[in-house]
gemmi code that builds the backbone of each chain (N, CA, C; Angstrom):
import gemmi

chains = {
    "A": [
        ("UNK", (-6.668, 88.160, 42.731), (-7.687, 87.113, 42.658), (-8.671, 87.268, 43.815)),
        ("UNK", (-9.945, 87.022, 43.882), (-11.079, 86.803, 45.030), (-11.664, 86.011, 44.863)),
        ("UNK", (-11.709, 84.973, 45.986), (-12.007, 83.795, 46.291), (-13.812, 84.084, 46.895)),
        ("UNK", (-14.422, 83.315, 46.750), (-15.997, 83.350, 47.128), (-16.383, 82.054, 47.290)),
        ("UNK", (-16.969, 81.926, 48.756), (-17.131, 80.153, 48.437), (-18.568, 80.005, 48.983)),
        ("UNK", (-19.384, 79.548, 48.961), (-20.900, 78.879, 49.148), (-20.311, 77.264, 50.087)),
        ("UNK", (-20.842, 77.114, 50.990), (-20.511, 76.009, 51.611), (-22.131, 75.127, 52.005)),
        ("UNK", (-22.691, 74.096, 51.343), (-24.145, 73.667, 51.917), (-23.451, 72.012, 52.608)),
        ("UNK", (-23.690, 71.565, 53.825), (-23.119, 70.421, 53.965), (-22.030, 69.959, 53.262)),
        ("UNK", (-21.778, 69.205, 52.600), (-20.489, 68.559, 52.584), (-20.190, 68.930, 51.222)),
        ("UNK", (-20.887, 69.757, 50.534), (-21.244, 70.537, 49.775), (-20.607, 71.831, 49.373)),
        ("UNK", (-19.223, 72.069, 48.730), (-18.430, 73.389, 48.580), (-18.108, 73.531, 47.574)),
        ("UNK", (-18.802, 75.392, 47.088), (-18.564, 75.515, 45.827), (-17.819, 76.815, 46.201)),
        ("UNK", (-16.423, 76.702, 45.365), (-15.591, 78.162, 45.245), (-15.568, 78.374, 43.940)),
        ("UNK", (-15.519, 80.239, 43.840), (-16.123, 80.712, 42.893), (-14.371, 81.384, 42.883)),
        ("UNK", (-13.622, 82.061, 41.788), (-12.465, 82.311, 41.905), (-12.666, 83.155, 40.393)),
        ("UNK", (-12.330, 84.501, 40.659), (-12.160, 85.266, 39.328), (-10.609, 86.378, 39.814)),
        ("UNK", (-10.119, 86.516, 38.602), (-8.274, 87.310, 38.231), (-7.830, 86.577, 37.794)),
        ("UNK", (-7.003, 86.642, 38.401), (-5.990, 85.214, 38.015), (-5.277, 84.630, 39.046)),
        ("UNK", (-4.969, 83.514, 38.637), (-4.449, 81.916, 39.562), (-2.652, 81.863, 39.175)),
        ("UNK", (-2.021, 82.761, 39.734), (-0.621, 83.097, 39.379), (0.261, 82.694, 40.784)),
        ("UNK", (1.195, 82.933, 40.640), (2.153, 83.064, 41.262), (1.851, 83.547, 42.899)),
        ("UNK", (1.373, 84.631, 42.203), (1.308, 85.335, 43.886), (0.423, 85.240, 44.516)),
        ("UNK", (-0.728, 84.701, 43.459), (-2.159, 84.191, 44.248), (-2.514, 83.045, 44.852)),
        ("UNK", (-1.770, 81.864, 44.111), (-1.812, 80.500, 44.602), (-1.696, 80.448, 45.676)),
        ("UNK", (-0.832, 80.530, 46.419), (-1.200, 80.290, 48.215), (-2.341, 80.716, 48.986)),
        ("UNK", (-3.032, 82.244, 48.148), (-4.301, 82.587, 48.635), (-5.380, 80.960, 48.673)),
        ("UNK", (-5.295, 80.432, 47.222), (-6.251, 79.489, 46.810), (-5.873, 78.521, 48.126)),
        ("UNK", (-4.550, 78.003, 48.044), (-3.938, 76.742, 48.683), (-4.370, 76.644, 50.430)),
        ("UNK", (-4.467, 77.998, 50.824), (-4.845, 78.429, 52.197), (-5.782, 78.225, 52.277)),
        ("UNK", (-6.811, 79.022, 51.209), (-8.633, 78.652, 51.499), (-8.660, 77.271, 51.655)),
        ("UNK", (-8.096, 76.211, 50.489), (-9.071, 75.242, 50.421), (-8.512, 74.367, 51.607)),
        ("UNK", (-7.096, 74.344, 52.055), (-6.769, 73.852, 53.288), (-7.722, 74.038, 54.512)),
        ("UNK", (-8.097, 75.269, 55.266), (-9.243, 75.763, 56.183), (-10.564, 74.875, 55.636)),
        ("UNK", (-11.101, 75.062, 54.633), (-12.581, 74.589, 54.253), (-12.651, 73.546, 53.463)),
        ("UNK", (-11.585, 72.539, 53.844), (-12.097, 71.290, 53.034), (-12.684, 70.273, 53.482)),
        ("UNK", (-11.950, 70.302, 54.349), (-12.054, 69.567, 55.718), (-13.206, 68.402, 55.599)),
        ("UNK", (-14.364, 68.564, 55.531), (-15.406, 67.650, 55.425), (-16.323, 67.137, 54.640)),
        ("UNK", (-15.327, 68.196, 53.358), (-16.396, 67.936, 51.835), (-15.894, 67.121, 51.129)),
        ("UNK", (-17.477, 66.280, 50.514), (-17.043, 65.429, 49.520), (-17.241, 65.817, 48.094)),
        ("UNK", (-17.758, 67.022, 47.784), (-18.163, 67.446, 46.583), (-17.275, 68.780, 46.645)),
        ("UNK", (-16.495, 69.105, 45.880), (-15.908, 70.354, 45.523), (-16.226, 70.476, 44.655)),
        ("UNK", (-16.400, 71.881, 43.810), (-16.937, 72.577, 42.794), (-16.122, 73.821, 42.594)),
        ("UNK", (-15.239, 73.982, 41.702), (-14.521, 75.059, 41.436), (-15.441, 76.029, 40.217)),
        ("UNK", (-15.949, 76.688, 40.449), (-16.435, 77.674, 39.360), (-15.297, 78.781, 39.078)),
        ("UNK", (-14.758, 78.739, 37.629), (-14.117, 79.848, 37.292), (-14.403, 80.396, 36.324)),
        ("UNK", (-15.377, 80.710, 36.040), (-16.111, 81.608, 35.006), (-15.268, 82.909, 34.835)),
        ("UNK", (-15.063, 83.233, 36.057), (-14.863, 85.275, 36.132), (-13.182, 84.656, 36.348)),
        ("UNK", (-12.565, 83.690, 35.689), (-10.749, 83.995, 36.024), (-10.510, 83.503, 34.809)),
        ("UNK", (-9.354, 85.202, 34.533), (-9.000, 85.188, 33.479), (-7.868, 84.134, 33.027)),
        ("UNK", (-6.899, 83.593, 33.865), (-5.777, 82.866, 33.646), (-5.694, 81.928, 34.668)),
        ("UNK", (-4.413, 81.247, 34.205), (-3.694, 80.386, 35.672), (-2.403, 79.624, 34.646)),
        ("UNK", (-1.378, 80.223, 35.998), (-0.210, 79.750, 35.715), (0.184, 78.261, 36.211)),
        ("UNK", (1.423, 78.110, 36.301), (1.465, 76.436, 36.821), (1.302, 76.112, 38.407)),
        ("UNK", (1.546, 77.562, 38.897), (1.259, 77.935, 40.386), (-0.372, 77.522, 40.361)),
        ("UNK", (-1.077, 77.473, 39.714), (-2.569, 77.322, 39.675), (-2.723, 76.164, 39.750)),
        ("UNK", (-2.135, 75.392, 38.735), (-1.967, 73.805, 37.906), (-1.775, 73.214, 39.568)),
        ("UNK", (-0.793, 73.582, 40.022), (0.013, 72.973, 41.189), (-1.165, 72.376, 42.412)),
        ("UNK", (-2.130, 74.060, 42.322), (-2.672, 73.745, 43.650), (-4.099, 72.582, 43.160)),
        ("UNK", (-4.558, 73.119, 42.183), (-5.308, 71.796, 41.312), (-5.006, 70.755, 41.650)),
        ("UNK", (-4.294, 70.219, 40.821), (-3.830, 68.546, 41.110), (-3.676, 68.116, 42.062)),
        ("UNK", (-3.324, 69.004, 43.759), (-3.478, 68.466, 44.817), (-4.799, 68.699, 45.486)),
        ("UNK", (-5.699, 69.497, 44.769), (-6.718, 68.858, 45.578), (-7.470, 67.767, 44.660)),
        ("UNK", (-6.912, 67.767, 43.503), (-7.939, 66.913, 43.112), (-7.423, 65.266, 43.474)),
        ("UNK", (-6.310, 65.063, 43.873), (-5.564, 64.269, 44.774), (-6.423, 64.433, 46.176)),
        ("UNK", (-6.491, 65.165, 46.829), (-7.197, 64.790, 48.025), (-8.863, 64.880, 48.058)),
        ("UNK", (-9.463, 65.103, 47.166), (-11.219, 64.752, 46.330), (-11.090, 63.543, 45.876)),
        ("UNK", (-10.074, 62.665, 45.138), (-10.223, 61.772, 44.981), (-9.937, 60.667, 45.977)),
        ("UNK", (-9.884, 61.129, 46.758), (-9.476, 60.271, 48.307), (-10.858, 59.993, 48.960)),
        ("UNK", (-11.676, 60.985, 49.195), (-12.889, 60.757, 49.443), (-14.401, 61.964, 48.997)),
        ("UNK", (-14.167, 61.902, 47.800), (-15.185, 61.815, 47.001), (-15.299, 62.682, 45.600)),
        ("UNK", (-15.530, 63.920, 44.769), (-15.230, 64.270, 43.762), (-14.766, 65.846, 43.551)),
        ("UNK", (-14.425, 66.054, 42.544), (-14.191, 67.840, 42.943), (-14.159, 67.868, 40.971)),
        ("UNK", (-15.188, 68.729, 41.051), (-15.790, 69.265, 39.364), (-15.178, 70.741, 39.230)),
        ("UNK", (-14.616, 70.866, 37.988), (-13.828, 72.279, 37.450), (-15.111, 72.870, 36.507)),
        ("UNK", (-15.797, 74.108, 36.748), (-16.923, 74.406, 35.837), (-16.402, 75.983, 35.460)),
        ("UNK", (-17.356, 75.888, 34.315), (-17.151, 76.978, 33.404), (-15.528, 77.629, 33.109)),
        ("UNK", (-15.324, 76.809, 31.878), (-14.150, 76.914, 32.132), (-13.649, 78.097, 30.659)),
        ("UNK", (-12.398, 79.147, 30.587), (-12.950, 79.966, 30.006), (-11.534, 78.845, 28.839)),
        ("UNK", (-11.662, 79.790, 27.429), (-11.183, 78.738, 26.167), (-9.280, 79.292, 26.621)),
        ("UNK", (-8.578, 80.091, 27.384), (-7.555, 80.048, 27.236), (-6.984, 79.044, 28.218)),
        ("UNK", (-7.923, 79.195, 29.358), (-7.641, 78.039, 30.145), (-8.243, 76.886, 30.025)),
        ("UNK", (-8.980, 76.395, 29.131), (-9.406, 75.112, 28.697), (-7.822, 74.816, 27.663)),
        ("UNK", (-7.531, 76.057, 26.732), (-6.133, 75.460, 26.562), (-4.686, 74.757, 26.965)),
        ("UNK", (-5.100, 75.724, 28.005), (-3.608, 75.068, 29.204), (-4.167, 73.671, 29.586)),
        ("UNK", (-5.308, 73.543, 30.189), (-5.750, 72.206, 30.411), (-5.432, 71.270, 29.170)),
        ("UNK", (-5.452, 71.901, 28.510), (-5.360, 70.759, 27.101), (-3.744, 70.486, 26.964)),
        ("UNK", (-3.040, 70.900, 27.107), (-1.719, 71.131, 26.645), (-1.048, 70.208, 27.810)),
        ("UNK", (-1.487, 70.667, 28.955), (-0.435, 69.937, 30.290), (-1.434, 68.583, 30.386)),
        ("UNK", (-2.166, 68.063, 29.998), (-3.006, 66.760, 30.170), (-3.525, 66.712, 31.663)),
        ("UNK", (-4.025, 68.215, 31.858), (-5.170, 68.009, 32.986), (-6.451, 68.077, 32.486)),
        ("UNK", (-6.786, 68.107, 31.160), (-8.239, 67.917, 30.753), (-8.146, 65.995, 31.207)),
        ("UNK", (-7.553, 65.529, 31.214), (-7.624, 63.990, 31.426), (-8.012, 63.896, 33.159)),
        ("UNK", (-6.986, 64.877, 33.555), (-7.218, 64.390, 35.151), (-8.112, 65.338, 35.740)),
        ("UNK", (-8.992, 66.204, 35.477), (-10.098, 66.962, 35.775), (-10.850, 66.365, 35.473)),
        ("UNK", (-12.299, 66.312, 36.173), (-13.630, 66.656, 35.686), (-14.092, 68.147, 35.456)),
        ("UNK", (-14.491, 68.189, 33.945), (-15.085, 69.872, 33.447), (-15.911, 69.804, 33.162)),
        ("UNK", (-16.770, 70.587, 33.942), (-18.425, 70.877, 33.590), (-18.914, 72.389, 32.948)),
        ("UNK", (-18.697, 72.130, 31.319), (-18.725, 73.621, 30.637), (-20.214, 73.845, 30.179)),
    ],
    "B": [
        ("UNK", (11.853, 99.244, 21.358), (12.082, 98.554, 22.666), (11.920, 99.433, 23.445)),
        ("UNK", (11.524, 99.202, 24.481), (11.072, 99.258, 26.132), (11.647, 98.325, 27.029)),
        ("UNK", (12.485, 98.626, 27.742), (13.030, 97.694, 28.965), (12.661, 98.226, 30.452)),
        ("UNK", (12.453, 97.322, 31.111), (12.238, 97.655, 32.803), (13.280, 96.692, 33.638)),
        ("UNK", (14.510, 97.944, 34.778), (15.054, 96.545, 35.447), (14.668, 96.827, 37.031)),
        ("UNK", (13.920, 95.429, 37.584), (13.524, 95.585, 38.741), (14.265, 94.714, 39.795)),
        ("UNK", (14.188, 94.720, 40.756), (14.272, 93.093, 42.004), (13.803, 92.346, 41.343)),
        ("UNK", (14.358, 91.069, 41.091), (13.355, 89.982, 40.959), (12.738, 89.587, 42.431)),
        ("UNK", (11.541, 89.509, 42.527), (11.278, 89.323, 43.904), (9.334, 88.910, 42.729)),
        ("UNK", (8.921, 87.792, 43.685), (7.584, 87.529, 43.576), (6.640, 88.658, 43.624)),
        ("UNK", (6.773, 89.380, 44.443), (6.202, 90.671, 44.512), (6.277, 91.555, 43.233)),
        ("UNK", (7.227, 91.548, 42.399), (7.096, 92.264, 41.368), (6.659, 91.634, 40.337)),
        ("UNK", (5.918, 90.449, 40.527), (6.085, 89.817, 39.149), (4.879, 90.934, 38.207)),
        ("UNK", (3.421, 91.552, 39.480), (2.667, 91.944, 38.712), (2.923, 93.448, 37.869)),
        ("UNK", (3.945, 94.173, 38.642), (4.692, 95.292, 37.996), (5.406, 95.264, 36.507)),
        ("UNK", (5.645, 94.094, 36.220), (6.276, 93.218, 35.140), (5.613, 93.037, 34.306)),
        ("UNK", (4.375, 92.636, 34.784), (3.479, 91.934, 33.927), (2.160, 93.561, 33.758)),
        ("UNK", (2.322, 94.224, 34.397), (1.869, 95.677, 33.904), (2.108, 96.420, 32.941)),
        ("UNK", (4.075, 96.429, 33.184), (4.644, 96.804, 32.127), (4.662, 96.072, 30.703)),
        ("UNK", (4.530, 94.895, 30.755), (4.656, 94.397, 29.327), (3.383, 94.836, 28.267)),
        ("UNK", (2.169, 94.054, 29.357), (1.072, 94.539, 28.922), (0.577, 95.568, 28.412)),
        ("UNK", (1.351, 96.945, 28.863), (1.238, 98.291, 28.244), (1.766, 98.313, 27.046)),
        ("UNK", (2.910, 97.614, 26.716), (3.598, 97.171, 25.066), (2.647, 96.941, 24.328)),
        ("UNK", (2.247, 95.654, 24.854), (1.561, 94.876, 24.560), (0.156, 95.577, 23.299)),
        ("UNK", (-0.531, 96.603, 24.375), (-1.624, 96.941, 24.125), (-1.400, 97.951, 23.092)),
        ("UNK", (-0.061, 98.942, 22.942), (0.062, 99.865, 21.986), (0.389, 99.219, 20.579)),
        ("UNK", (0.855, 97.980, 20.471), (0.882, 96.656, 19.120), (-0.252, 96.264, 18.927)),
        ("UNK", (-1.371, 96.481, 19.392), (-2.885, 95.877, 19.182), (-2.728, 94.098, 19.218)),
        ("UNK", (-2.002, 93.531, 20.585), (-1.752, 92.566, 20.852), (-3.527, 91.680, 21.424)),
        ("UNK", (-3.514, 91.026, 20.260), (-4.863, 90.211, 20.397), (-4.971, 89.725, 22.142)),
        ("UNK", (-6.434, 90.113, 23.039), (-6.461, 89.425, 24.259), (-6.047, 88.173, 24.559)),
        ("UNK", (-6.011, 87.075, 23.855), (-5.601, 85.471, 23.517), (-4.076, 85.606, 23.971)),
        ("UNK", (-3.387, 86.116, 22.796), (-2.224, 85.995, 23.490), (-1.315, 86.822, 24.019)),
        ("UNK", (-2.486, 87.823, 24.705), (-1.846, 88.599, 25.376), (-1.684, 87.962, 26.846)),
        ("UNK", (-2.911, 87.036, 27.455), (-3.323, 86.201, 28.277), (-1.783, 84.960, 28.268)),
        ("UNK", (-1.791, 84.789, 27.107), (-0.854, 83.130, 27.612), (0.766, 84.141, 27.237)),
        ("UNK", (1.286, 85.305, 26.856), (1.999, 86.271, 27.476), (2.263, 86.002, 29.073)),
        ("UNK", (0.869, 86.546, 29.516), (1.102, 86.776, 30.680), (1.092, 85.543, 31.807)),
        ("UNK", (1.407, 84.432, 31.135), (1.074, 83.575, 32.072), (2.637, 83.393, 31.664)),
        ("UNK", (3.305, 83.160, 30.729), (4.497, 83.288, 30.278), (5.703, 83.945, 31.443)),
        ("UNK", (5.148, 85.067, 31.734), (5.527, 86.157, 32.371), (5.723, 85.736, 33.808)),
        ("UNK", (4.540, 85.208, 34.287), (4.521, 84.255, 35.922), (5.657, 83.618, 35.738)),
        ("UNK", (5.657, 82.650, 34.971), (6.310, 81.229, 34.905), (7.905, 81.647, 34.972)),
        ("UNK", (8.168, 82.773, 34.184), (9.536, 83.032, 33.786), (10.246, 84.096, 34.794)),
        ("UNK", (9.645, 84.925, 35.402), (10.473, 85.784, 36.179), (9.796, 85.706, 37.850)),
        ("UNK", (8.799, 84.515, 38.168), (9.222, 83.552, 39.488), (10.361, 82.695, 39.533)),
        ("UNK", (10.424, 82.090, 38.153), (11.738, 80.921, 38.339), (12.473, 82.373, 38.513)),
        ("UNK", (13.122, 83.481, 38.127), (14.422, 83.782, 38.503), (14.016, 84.409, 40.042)),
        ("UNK", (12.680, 84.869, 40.302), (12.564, 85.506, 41.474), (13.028, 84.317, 42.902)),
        ("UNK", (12.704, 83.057, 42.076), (13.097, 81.793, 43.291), (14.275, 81.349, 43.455)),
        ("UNK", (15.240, 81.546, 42.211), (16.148, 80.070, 41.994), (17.528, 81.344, 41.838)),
        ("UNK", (17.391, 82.648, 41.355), (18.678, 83.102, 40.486), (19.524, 83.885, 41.604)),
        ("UNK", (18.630, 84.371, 42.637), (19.815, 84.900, 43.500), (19.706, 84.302, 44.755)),
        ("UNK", (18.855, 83.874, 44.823), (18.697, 82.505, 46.276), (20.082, 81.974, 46.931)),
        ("UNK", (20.111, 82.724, 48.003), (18.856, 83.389, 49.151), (18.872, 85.010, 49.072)),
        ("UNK", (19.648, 85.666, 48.213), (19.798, 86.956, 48.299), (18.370, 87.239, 47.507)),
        ("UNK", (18.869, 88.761, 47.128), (17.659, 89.375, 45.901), (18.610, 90.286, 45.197)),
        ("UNK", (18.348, 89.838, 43.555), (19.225, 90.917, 42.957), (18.224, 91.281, 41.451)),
        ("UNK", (19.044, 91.769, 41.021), (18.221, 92.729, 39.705), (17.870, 91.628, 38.675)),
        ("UNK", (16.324, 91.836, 38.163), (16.318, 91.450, 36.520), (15.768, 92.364, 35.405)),
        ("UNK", (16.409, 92.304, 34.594), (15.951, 92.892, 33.451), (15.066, 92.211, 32.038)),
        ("UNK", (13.882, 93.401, 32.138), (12.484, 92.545, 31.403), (12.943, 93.392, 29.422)),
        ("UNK", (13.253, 93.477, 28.471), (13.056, 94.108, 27.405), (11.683, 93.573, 26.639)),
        ("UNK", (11.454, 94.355, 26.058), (10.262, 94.007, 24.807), (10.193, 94.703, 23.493)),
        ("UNK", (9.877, 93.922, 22.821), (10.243, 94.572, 21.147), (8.818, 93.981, 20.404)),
        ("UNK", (8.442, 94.681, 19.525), (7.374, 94.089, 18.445), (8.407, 94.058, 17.191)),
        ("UNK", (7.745, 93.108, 16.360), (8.908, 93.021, 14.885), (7.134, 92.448, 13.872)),
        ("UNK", (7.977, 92.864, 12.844), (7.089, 92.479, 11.588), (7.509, 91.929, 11.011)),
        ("UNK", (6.441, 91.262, 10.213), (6.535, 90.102, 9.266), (7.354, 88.784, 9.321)),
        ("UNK", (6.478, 88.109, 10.845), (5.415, 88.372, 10.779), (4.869, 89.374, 11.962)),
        ("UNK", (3.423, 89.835, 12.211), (4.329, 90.380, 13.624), (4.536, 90.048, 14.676)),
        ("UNK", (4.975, 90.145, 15.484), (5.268, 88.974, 17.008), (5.611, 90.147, 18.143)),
        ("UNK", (5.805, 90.036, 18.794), (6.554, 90.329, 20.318), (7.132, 89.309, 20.550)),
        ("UNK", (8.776, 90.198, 21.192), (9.676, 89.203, 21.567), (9.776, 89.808, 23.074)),
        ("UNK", (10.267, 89.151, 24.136), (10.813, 89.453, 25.272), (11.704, 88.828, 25.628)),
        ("UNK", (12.562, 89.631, 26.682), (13.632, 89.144, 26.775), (13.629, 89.260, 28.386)),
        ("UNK", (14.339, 87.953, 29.292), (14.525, 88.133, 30.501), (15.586, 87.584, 30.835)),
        ("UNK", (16.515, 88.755, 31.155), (17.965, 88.787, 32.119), (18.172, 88.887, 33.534)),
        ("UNK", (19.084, 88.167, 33.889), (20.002, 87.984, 35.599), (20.858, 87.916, 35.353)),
        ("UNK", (21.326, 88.400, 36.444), (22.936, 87.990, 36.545), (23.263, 86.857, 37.593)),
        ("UNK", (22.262, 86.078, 38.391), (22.114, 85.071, 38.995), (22.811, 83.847, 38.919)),
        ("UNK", (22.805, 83.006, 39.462), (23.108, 81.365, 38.902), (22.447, 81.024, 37.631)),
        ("UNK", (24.183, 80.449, 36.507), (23.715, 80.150, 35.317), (22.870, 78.898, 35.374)),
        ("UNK", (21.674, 79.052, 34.766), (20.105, 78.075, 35.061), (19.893, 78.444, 33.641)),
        ("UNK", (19.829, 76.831, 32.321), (18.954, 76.674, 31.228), (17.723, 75.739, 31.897)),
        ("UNK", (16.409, 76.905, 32.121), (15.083, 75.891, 32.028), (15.128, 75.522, 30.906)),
        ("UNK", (15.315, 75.206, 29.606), (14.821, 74.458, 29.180), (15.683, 72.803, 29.185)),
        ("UNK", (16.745, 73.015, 29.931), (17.241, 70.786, 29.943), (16.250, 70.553, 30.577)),
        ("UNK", (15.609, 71.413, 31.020), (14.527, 70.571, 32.045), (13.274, 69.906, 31.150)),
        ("UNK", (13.679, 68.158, 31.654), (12.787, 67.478, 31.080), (10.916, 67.785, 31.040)),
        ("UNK", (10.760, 67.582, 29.886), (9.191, 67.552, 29.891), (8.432, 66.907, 30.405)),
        ("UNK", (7.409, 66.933, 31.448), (6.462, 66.212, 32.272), (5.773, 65.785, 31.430)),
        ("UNK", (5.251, 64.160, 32.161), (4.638, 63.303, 31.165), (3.021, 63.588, 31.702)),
        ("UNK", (3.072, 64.162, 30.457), (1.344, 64.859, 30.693), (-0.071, 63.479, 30.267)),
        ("UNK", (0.510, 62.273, 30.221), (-0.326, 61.261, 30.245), (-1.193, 60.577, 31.596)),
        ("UNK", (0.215, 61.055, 32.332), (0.408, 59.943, 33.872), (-1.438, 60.452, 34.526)),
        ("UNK", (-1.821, 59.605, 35.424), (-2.938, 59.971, 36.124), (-2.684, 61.101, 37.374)),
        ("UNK", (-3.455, 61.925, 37.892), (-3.352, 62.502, 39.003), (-2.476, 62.077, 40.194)),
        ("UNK", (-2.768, 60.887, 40.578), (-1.552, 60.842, 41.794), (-0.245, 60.148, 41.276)),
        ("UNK", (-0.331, 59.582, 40.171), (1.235, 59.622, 39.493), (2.381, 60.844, 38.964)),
        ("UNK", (1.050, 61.994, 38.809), (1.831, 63.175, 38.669), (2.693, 64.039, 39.786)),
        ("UNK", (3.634, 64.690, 38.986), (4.550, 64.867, 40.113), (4.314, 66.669, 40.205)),
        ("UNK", (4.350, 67.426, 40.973), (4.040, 68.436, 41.220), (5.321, 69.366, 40.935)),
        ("UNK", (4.893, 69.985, 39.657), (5.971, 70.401, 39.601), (6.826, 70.348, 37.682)),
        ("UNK", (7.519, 71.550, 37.215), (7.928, 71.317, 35.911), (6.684, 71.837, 34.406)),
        ("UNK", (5.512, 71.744, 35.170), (4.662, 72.263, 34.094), (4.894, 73.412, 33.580)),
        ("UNK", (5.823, 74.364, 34.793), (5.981, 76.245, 34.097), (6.210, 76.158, 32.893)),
        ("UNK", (7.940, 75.715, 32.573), (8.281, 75.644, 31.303), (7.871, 75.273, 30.078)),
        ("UNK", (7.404, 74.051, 30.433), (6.456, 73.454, 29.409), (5.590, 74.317, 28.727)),
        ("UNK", (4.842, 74.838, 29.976), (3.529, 75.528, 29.224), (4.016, 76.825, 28.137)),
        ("UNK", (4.900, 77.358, 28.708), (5.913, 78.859, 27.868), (6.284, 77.931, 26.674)),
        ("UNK", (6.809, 76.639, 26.856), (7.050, 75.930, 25.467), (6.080, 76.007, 24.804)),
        ("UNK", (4.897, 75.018, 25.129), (3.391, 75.367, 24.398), (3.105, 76.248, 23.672)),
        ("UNK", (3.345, 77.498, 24.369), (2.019, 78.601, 24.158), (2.719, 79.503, 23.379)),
        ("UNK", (4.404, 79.965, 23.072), (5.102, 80.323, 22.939), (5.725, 79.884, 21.342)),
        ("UNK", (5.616, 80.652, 20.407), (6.377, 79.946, 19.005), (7.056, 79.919, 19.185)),
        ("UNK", (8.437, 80.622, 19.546), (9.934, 79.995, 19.955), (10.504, 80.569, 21.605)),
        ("UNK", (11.301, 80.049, 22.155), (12.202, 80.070, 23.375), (13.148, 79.800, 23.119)),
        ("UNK", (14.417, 81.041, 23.829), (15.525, 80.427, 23.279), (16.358, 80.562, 24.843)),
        ("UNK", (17.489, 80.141, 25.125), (18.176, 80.611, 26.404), (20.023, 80.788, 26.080)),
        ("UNK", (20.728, 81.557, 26.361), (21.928, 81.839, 26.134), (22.764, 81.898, 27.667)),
        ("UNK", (23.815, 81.675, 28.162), (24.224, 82.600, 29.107), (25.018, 82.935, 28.781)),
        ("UNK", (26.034, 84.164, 28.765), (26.697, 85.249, 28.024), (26.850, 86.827, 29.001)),
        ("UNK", (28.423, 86.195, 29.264), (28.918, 87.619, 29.984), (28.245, 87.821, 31.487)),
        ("UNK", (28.356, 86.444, 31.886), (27.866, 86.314, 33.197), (26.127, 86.661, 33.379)),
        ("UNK", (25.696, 86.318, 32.818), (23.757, 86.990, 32.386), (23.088, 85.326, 31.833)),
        ("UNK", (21.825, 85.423, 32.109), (20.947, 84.120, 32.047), (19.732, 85.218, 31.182)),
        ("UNK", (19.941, 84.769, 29.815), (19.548, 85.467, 28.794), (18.295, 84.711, 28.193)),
        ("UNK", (17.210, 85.079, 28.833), (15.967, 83.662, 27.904), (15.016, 84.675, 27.224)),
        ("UNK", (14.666, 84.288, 25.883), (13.941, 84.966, 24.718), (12.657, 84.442, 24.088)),
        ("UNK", (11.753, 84.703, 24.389), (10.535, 84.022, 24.388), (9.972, 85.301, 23.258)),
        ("UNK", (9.359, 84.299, 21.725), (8.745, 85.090, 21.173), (7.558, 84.594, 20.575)),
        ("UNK", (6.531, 85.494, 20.711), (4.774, 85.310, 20.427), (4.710, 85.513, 19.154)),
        ("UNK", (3.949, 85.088, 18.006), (3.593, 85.633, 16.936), (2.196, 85.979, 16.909)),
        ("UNK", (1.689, 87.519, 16.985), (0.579, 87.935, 17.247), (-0.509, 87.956, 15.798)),
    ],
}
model = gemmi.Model(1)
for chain_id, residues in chains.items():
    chain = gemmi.Chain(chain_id)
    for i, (resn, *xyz) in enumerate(residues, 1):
        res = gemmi.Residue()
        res.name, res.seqid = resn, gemmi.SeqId(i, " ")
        for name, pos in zip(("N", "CA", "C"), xyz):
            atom = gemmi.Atom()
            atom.name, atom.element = name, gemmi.Element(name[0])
            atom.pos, atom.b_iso = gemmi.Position(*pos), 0.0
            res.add_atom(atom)
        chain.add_residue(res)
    model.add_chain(chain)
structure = gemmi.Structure()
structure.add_model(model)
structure.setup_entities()
């Protein structure tokens, strides 16, 4: 997986293409720990990632647990196998997706 | 069939998931579910890479078969680890809101999902789980 992030003020968009597995999740869980710190807008773009396992799911729901603490975090471009998993585990409910 | 037996160790999961995929691709296994395969693949041989020889590291064995009519891929993943059925494991209530959710339990589920059948046996000291796709 490679992580790419754009940071404008409080303002952070990570860009994330491979896949969101097992062995990658802590990569994700590390970034967004270091650079969250002061944002109220997160923006996950995953256009360019092909998958994500529950190791993915995992690190999701906790940030979107700590975005909803103080302020929002949007899931965009989302591709149709992983709009499936979203559909299936009922995180299309607890996401915001901007396709 | 094609079988591979490696460490279960996190580290191999992508060696695993190399090998299947090469099956995979000589069956003209549609990208769709070759994708929720491989997420299959995470879910199922981390749980043994975490839970089956903990704290040691010992062997698992990956098989794969295509069958017709209809056609599918089946796989099969063996340990000789602690006897562990994921599937008693209850289903997460995929209603609850974000901070009611509990972190954790979605693996299985999702292999339930995505997966036309799962089956689990243990037999002759081995943790025998059979997950099959219909392609």
């Amino acid at each position: 997986m490679e992580i790419l992030k754009n940071k404008t003020g409080s303002n952070l968009v990570i860009y994330l293409s491979g896949r969101l597995d097992t062995v990658s999740a802590p990569q994700l869980e590390e970034e967004l720990k270091a650079s969250i710190g002061d944002v109220t807008e997160l923006i996950l773009d995953i256009s360019n990632l092909e998958y994500m396992s529950s190791a993915g799911l995992r690190i999701l729901l906790s940030a979107q647990k700590t975005m909803n603490a103080k302020g929002k975090m949007i899931v965009k471009n989302v591709n149709d196998t992983i709009m499936e998993i979203f559909e299936v585990t009922g995180f299309i409910d607890i996401l915001t997706i901007e396709n | 069939m094609k079988e591979l037996t490696i460490d279960a160790t996190v580290e191999n999961i992508n060696k695993v998931t190399e090998f299947i995929n090469e099956q995979l691709e000589t069956c003209g296994c549609p990208i769709k579910a070759q994708m929720q395969i491989d997420v299959a693949i995470d879910e199922l041989f981390s749980n043994i890479a975490h839970y089956a020889y903990n704290p040691d590291v010992g062997p698992a064995t990956v098989r794969v078969e295509a069958r017709e009519n209809p056609l599918s891929v089946i796989i099969t993943f063996i340990d000789n680890g602690k006897p562990y059925d994921p599937l008693k494991k209850t289903d997460p209530d995929i209603t609850l809101s974000a901070e009611d959710r509990e972190i954790g339990g979605l693996g299985i589920f999702l292999v339930k999902k995505t997966m036309d059948d799962v089956s689990y046996e243990y037999k002759d000291g081995q943790n025998i789980l059979t997950i099959k796709k219909n392609i």
